[in-house]
One Martini backbone bead per residue (centre of mass of N, CA, C, O) as a GRO file, in nm:
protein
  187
    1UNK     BB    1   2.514   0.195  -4.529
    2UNK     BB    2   2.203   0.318  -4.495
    3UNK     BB    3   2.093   0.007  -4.436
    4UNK     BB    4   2.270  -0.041  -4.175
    5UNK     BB    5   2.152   0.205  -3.999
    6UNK     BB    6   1.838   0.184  -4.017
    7UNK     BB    7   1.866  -0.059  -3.855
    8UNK     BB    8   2.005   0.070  -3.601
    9UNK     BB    9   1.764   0.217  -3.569
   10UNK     BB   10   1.533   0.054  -3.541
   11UNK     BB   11   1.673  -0.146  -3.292
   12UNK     BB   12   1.695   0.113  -3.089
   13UNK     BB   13   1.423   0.194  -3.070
   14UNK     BB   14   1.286  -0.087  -2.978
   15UNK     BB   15   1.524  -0.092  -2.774
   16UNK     BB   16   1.319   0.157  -2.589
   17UNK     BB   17   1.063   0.046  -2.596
   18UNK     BB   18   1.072  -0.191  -2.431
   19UNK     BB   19   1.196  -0.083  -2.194
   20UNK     BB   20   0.958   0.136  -2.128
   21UNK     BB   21   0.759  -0.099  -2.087
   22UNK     BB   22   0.924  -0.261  -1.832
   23UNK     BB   23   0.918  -0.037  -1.668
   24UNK     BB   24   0.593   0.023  -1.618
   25UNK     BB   25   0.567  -0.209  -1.529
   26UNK     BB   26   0.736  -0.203  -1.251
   27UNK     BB   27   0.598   0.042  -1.144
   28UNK     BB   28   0.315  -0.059  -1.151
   29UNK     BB   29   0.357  -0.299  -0.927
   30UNK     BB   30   0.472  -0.126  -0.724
   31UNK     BB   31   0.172   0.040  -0.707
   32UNK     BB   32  -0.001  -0.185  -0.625
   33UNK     BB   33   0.151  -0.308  -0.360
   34UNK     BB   34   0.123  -0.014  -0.223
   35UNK     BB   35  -0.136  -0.006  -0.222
   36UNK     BB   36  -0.233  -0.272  -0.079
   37UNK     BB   37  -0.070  -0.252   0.202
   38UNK     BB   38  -0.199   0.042   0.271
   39UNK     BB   39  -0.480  -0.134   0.319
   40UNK     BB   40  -0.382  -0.312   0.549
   41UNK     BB   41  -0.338  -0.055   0.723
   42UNK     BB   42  -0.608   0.080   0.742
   43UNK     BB   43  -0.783  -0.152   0.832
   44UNK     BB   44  -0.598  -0.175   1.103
   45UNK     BB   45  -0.623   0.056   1.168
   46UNK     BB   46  -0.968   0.119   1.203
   47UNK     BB   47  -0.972  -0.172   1.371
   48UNK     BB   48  -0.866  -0.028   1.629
   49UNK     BB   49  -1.012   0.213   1.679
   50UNK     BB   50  -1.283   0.050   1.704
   51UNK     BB   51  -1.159  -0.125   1.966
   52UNK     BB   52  -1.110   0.115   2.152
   53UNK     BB   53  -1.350   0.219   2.174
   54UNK     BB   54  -1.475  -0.022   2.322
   55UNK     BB   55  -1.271  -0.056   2.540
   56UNK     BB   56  -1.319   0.293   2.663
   57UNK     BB   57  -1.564   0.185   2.732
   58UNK     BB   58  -1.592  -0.030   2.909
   59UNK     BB   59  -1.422   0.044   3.108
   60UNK     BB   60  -1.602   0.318   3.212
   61UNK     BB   61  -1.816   0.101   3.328
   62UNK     BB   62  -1.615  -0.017   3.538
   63UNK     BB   63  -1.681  -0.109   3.886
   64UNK     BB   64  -1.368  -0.187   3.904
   65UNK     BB   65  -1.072  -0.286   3.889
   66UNK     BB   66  -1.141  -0.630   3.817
   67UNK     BB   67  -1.300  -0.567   3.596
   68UNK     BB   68  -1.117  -0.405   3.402
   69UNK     BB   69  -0.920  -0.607   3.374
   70UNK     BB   70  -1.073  -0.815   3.249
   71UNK     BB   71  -1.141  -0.636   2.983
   72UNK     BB   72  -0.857  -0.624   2.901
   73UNK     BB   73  -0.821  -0.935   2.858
   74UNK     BB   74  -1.046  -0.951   2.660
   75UNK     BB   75  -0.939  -0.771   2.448
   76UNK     BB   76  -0.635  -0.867   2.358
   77UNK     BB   77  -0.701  -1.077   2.149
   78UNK     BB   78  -0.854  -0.944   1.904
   79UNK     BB   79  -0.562  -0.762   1.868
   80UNK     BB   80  -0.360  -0.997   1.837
   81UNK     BB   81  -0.521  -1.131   1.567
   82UNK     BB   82  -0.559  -0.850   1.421
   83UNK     BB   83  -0.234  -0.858   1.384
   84UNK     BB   84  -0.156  -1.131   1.259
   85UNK     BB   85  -0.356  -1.107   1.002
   86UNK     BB   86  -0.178  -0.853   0.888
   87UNK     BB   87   0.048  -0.938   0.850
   88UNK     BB   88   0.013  -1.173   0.702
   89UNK     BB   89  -0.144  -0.956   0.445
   90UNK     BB   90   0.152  -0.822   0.451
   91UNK     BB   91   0.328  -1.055   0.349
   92UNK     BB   92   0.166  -1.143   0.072
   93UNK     BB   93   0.188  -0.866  -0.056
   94UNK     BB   94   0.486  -0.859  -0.066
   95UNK     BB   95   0.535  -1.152  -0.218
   96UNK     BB   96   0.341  -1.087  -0.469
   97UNK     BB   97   0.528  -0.910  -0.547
   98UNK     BB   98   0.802  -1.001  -0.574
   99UNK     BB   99   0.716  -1.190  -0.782
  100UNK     BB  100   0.655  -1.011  -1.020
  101UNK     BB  101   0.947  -0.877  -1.024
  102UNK     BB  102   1.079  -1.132  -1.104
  103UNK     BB  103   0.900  -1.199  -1.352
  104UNK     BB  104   0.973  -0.925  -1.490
  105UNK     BB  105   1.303  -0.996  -1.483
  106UNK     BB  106   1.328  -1.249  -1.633
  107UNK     BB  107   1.205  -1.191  -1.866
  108UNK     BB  108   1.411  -0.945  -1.953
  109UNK     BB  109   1.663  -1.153  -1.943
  110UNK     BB  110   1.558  -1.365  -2.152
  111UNK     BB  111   1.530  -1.116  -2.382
  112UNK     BB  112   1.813  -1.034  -2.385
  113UNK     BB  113   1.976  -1.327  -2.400
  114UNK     BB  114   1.849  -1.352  -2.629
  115UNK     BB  115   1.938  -1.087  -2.844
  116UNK     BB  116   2.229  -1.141  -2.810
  117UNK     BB  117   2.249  -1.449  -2.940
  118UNK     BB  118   2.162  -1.346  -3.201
  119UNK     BB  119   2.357  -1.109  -3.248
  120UNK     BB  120   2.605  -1.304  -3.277
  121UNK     BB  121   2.513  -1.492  -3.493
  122UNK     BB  122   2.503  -1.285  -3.710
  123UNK     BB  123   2.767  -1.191  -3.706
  124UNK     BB  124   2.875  -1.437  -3.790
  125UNK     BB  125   2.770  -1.429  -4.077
  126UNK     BB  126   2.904  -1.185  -4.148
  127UNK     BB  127   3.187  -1.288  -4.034
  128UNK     BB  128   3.337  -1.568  -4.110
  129UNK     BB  129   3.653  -1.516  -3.976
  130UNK     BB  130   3.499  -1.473  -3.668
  131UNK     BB  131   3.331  -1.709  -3.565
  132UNK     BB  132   3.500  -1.848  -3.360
  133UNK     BB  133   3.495  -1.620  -3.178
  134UNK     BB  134   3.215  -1.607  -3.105
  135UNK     BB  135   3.141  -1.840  -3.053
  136UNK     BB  136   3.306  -1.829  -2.774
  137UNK     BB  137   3.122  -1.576  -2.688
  138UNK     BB  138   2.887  -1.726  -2.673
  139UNK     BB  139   2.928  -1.948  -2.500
  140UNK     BB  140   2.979  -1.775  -2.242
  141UNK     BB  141   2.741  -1.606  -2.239
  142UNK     BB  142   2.550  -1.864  -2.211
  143UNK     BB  143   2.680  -1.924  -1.941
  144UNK     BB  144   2.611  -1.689  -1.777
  145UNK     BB  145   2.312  -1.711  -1.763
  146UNK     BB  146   2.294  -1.987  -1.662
  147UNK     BB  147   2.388  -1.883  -1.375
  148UNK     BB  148   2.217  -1.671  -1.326
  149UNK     BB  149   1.982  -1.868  -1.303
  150UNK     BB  150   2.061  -2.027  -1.090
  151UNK     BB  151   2.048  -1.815  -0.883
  152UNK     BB  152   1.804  -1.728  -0.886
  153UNK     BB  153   1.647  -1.999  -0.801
  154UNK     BB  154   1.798  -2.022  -0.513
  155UNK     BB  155   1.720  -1.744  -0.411
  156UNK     BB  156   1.405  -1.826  -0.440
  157UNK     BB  157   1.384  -2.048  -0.256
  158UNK     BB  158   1.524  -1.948   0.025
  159UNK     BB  159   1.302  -1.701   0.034
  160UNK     BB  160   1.038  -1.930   0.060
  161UNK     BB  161   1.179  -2.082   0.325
  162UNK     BB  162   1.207  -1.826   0.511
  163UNK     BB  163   0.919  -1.689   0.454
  164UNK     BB  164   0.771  -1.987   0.607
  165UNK     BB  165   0.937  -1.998   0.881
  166UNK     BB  166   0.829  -1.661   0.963
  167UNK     BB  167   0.523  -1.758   0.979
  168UNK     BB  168   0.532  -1.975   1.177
  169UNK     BB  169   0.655  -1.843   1.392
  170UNK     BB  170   0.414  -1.616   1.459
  171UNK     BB  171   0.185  -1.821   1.494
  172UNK     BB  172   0.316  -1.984   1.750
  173UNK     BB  173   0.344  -1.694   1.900
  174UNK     BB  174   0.069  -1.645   1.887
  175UNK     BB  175  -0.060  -1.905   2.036
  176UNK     BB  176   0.109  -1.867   2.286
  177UNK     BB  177   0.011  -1.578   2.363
  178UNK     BB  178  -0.312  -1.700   2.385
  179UNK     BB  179  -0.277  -1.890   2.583
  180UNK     BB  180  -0.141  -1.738   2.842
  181UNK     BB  181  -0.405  -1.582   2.882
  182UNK     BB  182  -0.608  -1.770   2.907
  183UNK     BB  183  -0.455  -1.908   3.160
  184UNK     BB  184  -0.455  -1.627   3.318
  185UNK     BB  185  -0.732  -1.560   3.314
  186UNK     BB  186  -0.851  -1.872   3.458
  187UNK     BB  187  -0.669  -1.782   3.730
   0.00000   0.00000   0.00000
């Protein structure tokens, strides 16, 4: 009976110390993402500030109204590109964010249903009486795990069709927002 206990003691400490690699893991990528995020918001505030300033000067150099006009025209193209660029980098690092805890998720799921499918085999090892039971239910258990990952894979697809659709839409609505500006400016 001890040495039954000593294993499922063993056992039970190995699977809490997985756990706890698997959080630091999880918390890990998620303060790297928003650390990332958070520069990426940093550097577009800067250099937001940087172009007010610019064109704040400008402006009050500006001697007349359609002067004045004319550099607020000229100023807007370089703000709606670095509001487009900080977008686009702040996608990316959303998405490399997400990808990351996706696969550490997968893994994670990955390393528990071998380990209880292996645990049902033990089982059934042990208990020979009982093997068609479990045999049965390991069925179940593999068919279940194999719908999961199916369907985790069909909305991992949705998801990076959906925001290439969704980045596709931004840059055309910028390019066509930048037309419109230059065709306004040259008239």
């Amino acid at each position: 009976m001890t040495l039954g206990s000593n294993r499922f003691a063993e056992e039970f400490s190995r699977a809490q110390q997985v756990g706890i690699e698997q959080s630091l893991g999880f918390a890990r990528t998620v303060l790297t993402g928003t650390e990332r995020l958070w520069a990426v918001q940093l550097g577009f505030a800067r250099s937001l500030l940087s172009d007010n300033e610019v064109a704040a000067k400008s402006l009050a150099g500006a001697k007349d109204a359609t002067e004045a006009l004319i550099v607020q025209r000229e100023l807007l193209e370089p703000v709606a590109e670095k509001t487009t660029a900080a977008w686009r980098e702040a996608v990316s690092v959303a998405q490399s964010t997400q990808k990351e805890l996706g696969e550490l998720v997968e893994k994670h799921f990955k390393q528990t249903s071998e380990e209880l499918l292996s645990g049902l085999d033990k089982l059934a090892e042990q208990f020979p009486a009982g093997a068609a039971g479990v045999k049965s239910l390991r069925q179940g258990v593999a068919s279940t795990f194999d719908a999961y990952d199916s369907a985790v894979t069909a909305a991992r697809k949705q998801g990076e069709e959906w925001l290439a659709a969704t980045v596709q839409n931004v840059e055309k609505a910028g390019a066509t927002a930048t037309a419109a500006r230059r065709k306004a400016a040259a008239a």
